[in-house]
Steps between C-alpha positions, in 0.01 A plus 500: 500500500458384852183509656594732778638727195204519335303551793730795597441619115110503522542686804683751347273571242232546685479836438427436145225300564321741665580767212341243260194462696466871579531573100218216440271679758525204761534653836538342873173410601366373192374125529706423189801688637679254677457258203637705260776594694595082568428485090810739474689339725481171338560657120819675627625180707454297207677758254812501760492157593709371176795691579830392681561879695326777561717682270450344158106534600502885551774483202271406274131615663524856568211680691352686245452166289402330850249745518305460214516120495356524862263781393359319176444153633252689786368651170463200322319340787287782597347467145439114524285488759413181567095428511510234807644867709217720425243615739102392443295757617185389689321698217610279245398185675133634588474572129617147397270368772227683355589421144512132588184503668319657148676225314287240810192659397523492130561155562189512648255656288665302248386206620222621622335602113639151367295328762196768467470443088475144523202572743128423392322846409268452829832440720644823374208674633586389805803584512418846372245502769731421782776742355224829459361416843129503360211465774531125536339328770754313728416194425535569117861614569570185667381290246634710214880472721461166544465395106744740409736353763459166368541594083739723579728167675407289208616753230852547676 
């Protein structure tokens, strides 16, 4: 078929197109609408395009069998949603966020026993000092932050 032909022939189907649509609950004004719609176009133009006439296509596709091709291959694509086309919610990124960030500070206190048990007995008091916020003199804390600092650098 000629071009011109088949464009005339998508035209005039047009009104099965928007039967299909309406039975697979796509209506105008759906973001996926207009999609859809060129998806049908494209199926149909490539079902008619092997044909000499106009004729021998509606001779051997007749609308009822045009229908339900058209009909099941929005089916068939409706159910195969692809992954890369749905949505994230912001909810499910604040939860990964969060998730992510427990996963940072297990990493953290994970490191942070394997350096305290290879501590002296008189350097984990310090730390345990500095952690339960005991009445120590400034000065102490200083010093007792200071030695930490430096074993805790050497054990990393």
């Amino acid at each position: 078929m000629q071009t011109t032909e088949l464009d005339q022939l998508v035209q005039d189907y047009q009104r099965l197109f928007y039967k299909v649509l309406r039975k697979c609950s796509i209506f105008p004004g759906q973001p996926d609408y207009e999609d859809h719609m060129q998806e049908l176009r494209l199926l149909f133009f490539l079902k008619a395009k092997p044909y000499e006439t106009r004729g021998l296509f509606e001779a051997d596709n007749n609308v009822s069998y045009l229908y339900r091709f058209l009909l099941w291959s929005i089916i068939d694509k409706k159910r195969k949603k692809d992954p890369k086309d749905q949505e994230v919610n912001d909810e499910d990124v604040v939860s990964l966020q969060q998730a992510e960030t427990n996963f940072n500070e297990i990493e953290l206190l994970d490191e942070f026993i394997t350096v305290y048990n290879h501590l002296l007995e008189k350097d984990q008091r310090k730390v345990l000092a500095l952690l339960e916020n005991t009445e120590l003199s400034r000065q102490n804390r200083h010093r007792y932050r200071m030695r930490l600092r430096k074993l805790f650098k050497e054990n990393r």
